[in-house]
N, C-alpha and C positions, 0 to 999 in steps of 0.2 A: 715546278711540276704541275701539270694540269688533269685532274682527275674528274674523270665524270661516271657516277652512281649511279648504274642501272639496273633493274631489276632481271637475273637470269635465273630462273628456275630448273634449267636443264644445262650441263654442259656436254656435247659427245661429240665422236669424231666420225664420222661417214667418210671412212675409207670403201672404196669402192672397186674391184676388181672385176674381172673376166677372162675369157680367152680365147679370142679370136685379136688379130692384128688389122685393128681399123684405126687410123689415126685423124681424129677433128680436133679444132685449135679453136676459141676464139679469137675475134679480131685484134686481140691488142696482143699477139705475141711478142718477143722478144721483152718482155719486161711489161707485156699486160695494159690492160684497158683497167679502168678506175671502176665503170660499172660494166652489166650484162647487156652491152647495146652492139650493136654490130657483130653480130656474130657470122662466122664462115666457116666454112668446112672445107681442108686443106691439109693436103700432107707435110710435117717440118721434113727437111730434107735431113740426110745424115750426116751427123756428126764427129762418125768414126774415122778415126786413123789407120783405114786399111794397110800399114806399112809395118803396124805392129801385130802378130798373132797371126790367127785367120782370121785375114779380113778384119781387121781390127780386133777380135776378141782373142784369150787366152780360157777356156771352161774349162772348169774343176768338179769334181765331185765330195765327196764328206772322207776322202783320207781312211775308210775303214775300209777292210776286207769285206767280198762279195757276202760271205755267211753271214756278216755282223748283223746284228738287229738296230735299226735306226729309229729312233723314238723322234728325234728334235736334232734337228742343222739350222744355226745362222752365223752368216758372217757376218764381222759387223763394224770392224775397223781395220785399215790399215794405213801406213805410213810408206817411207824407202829411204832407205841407208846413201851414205856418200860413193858406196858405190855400186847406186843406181838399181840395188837390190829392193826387191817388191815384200813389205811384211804384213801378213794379213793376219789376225786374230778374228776368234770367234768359239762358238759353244757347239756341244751336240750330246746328245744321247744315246746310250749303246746302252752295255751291260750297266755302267754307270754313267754320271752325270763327269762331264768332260772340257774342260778350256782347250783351247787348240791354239796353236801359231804356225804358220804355214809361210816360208821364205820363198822367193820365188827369184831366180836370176832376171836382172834388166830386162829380157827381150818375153819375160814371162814364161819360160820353161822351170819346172820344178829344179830347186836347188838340191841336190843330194849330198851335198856336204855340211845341211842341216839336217838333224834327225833322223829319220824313216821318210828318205824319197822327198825332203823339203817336208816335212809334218814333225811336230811335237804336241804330244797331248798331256794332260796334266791333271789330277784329280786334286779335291782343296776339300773334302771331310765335310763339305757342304755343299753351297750357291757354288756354280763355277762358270760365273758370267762376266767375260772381258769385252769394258766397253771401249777402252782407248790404247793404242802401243803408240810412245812416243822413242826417238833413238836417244843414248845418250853421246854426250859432245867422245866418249872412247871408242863407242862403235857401241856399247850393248844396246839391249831393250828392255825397255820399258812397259810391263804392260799393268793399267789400270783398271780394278774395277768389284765387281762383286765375287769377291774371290776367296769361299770361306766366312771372310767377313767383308769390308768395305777397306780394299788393300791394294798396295802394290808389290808387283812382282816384277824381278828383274833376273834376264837371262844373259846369257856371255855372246857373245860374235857366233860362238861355232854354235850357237841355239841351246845352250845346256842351263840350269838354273846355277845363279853366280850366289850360292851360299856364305862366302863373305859378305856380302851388304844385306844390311838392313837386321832382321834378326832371321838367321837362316834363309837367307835368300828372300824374304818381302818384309814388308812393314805396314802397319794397321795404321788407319787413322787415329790421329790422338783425338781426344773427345769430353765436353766439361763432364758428363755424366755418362756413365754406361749405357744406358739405353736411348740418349740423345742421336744417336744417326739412324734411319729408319731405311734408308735407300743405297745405293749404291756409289761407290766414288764414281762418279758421270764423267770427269775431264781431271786431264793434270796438265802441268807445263811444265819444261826442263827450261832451265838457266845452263847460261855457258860454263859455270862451272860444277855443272852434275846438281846443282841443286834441285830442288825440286818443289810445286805449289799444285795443292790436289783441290776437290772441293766435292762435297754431295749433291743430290737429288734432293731431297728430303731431311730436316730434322724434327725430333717432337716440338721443338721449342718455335719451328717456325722460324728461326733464325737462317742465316747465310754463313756456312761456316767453310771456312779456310785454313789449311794447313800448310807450314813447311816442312819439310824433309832435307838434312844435311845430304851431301856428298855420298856420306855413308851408309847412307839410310837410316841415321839414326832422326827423331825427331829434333827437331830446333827449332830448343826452348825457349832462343832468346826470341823467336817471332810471336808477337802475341802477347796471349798469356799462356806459356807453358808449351808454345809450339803451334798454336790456331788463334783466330780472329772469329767470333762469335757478334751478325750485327743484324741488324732490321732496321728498315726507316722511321723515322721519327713518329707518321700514321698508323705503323703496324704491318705494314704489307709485307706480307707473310712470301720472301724471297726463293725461288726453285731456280738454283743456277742450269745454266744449262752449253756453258762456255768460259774455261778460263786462259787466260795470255798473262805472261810477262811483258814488259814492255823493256828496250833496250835501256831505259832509265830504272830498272829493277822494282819502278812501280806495278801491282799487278790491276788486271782490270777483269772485271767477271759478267757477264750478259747474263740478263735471270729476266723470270717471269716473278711479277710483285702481285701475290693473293691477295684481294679485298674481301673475301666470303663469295659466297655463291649468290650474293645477290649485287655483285659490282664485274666482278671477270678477274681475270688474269692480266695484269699490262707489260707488257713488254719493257724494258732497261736494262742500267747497266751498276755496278758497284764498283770503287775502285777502292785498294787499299797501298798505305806507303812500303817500302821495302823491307819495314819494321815489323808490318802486321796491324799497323792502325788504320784506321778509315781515313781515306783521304779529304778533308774536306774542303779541299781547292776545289775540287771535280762536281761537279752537275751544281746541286743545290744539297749541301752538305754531307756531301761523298756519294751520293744519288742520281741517277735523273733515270724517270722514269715518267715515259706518254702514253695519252689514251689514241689507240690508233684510229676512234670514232666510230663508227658503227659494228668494228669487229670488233668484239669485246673481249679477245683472248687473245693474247701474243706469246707463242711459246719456243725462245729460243733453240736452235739445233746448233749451232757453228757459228764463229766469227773471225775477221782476219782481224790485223794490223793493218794500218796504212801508211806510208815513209812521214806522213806529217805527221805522225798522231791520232786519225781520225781511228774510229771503231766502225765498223758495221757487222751485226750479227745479222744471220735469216733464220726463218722457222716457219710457224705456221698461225696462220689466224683463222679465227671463225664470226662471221657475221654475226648482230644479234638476234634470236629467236624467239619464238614464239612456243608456247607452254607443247609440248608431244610434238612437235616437228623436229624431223630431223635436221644437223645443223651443217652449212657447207664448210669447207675446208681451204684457205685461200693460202698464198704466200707470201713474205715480206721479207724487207729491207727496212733496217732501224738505222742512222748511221749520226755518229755523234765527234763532237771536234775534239780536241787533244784536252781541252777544258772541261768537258762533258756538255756542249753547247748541243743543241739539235739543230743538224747542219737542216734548213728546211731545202736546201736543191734539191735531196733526196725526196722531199715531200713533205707535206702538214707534217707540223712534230718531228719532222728528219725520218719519217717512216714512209714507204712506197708500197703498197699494195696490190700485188697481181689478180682480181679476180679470176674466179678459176671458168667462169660459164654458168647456161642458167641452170636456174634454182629448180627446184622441181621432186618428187618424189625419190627419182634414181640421182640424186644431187652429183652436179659435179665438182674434184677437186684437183687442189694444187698445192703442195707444198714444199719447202726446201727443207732440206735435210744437209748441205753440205756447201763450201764455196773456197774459192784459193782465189790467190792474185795469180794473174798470169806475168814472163817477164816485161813484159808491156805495161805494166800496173793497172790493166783491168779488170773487171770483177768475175769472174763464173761462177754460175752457180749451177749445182747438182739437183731437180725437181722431180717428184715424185706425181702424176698427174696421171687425170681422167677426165674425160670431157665430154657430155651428151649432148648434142643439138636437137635433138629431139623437143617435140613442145613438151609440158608436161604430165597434159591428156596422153600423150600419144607414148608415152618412153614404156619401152618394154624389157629392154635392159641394160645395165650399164657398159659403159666404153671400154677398152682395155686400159691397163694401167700401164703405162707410156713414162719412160725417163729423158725428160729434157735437161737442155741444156743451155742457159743463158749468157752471153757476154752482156755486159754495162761498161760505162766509164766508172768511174768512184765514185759517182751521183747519180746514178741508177739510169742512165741516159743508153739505150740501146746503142751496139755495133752495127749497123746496119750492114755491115760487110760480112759478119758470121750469119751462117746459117738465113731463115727466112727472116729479116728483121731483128737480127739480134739472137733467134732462138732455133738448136738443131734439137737431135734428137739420138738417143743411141738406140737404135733399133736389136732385137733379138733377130735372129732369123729364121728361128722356129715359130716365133709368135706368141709364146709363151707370158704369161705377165711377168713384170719384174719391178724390180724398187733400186733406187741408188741410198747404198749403205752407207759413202763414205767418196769421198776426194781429196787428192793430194800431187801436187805438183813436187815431183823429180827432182835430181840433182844437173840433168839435162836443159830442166824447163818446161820438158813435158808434162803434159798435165793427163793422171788416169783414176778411173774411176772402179768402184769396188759395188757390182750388182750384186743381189739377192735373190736370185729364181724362187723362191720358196723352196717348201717340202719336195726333196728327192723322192722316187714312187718306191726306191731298194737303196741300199745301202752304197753303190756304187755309180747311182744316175745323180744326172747335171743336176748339178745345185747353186753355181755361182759362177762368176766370168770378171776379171780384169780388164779391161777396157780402157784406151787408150783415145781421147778428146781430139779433136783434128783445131788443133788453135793455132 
């Protein structure tokens, strides 16, 4: 592991929106330039699969009636069933605080033989924030997250909650001490046989904590101690997972961001644990590996696949390093590590790839990933969140719109030169409107679709969200 201590006195994120539809890139699209040099100004062409929706999109609004009072709408994950069925989850406020899941048939028409018109909403006596639905190997769902407490809940085929599992229909994380979890269950992963592997955001102990869940939802006990794996590198570095996989050898593997204090960053890696609940320490450097990605001093994973060898690659978000009251930019990466936990370097120094986002300057601009799937092809996409000023930075008057691309690579971050403009489209809105990509997942077809985020509806029954379909 190679770690390099720097001094950060600030960490933030300069997300940057607007709303006017102006698209500039710089030069190194489709998987980015290394620095802010060649820059141009140029439209990514579309990415959409007009063959699904209108014109590629399928738009939703928030599922309440016109009277409702809308406080808070986001979606925030979704998945699709074996039969090609679209399951979106997500949160909102009305009279009260609200989880939602939303079915949607294949072609993206609302399903009505789920709930209310394809909608199920759900109250939890507290937090009622779902950040993951996974299917299980029978058809149910799974959904993941801040729920109540840091839980899952699981619902039947026809959308209903399945009170047989777990204890009345969910189950809490098991935990060494009561007040040990501070955040939200972030990710789970299903096994073939319903099992299940959850993991936090956050714990007080600064640990990376792992849980398994039987069949039943009951906990199990035999994984661990008592049902969880509680671990941290042998430095300290205080682990925020932010991805976890099963892998076909029932080893699990988890992408995290590794805390040095606020005067080193956040680095990016990965953890693996055996089918036991032990720390693996075949893998990296004893069950570890984690890199400095060099001048960004924050690597904060969002998602990561499998790959048929073995290999891992998570994305997320970095930040260059800063200077004391400057704002800090916001770039994207690629970490990708071998079946060993070796740092494959095709990917890049340290097995890490780096998109900068464009220049630097007061309205800074950014780029981040939030999402990525194998296509059947086995290569990579990714889902980016981006804004881009060309402007100098005397002269920026205000920021770019916030724009969702879309990346192919090979497994080593090598642009498709055939998609899009060099590797990289775009899913445009048509109204113009800013947006974010919440989430991506590749079909039972193959297809691969994406899960936008318009922000805040202006009433309880305007556009808030849109399905969208990749042209790969």
């Amino acid at each position: 592991m190679l770690f390099h201590r720097r001094l950060i006195s600030s960490l933030k994120i300069a997300l940057i929106s607007a709303t006017s539809l102006v698209i500039t890139a710089c030069g190194g699209g489709g998987g980015g330039s290394s620095s802010n040099t060649g820059l141009g100004r140029y439209d990514y062409p579309s990415a959409l699969d007009t063959s699904f929706g209108d014109t590629g999109y399928r738009v939703f609004s928030t599922g309440l009636p016109a009277r409702a009072y809308l406080g808070a709408f986001n979606p925030i994950h979704m998945t699709t069933d074996s039969f090609g069925r679209i399951v979106i989850v997500g949160n909102r406020t009305s009279a009260t605080r609200e989880a939602w899941l939303l079915r949607l048939n294949a072609d993206g028409t609302p399903d009505t033989t789920c709930g209310d018109s394809g909608w199920v909403s759900w109250t939890t006596g507290g937090p009622a924030n779902p950040y993951k639905v996974r299917v299980m190997p029978d058809g149910r769902y799974a959904v993941g997250g801040l729920l109540g407490v840091a839980s899952i809940w699981m619902f039947k085929a026809d959308c209903t909650q399945d009170t047989s599992w777990g204890n009345v229909g969910k189950a809490n994380m098991p935990t060494p001490t009561a007040t040990e979890i501070t955040s939200a269950l972030n990710d789970f992963d299903v096994a073939s046989d319903g099992s299940i592997v959850a993991t936090v955001g956050n714990t007080l102990s600064g640990r990376l904590l792992v849980a398994r869940f039987l069949p039943s939802g009951d906990v199990d006990t035999s994984f661990g101690t008592s049902g969880y794996a509680s671990v941290a590198p042998a430095d300290n570095g205080s682990p925020k997972p932010g991805a976890i996989r099963i892998r076909p050898s029932g080893k699990i593997i988890v992408a995290a961001a590794f805390t040095y204090s606020s005067q080193v960053g956040q680095l990016p890696g990965f953890a693996q644990f055996t089918s036991t609940g032990q720390l693996d320490t075949s893998f990296g450097d004893r069950g570890f590996q984690i890199q400095n990605p060099g001048s960004n001093l924050v690597g904060l994973p969002k998602d990561m696949v499998l790959l048929p060898d073995g290999s891992a690659i998570q994305v997320g978000l970095t930040q260059p390093g800063v200077i004391t009251g400057t704002v800090i930019g916001v770039d994207a990466y690629w970490m990708k590590v071998n079946l060993t936990g070796a740092p494959d370097t095709r990917m890049g120094p340290n097995g890490i790839k780096i998109w900068t986002a464009g220049p630097e300057g007061r309205n800074m601009s950014t780029n981040y990933a939030t999402s990525v799937a194998l296509t059947l092809a086995g290569q990579v996409l990714t889902c980016q969140n981006w804004t881009n000023n060309t402007e100098e930075a005397s002269t920026q008057t205000q920021a770019a719109p916030l724009q969702v691309l879309v990346s192919l690579t090979d497994v080593n971050g090598t642009a498709i030169g055939s998609f899009g403009s060099n590797g990289t489209g775009s899913l445009p809105r048509a109204n113009g409107f800013a947006e974010t990509c919440a989430a991506m997942v590749r079909g039972p077809d193959g297809r691969i679709m994406a899960l936008l985020d318009y922000g805040p509806a202006t009433n309880a029954t305007g556009t808030t969200m849109a399905v969208v379909r990749v042209a790969n």
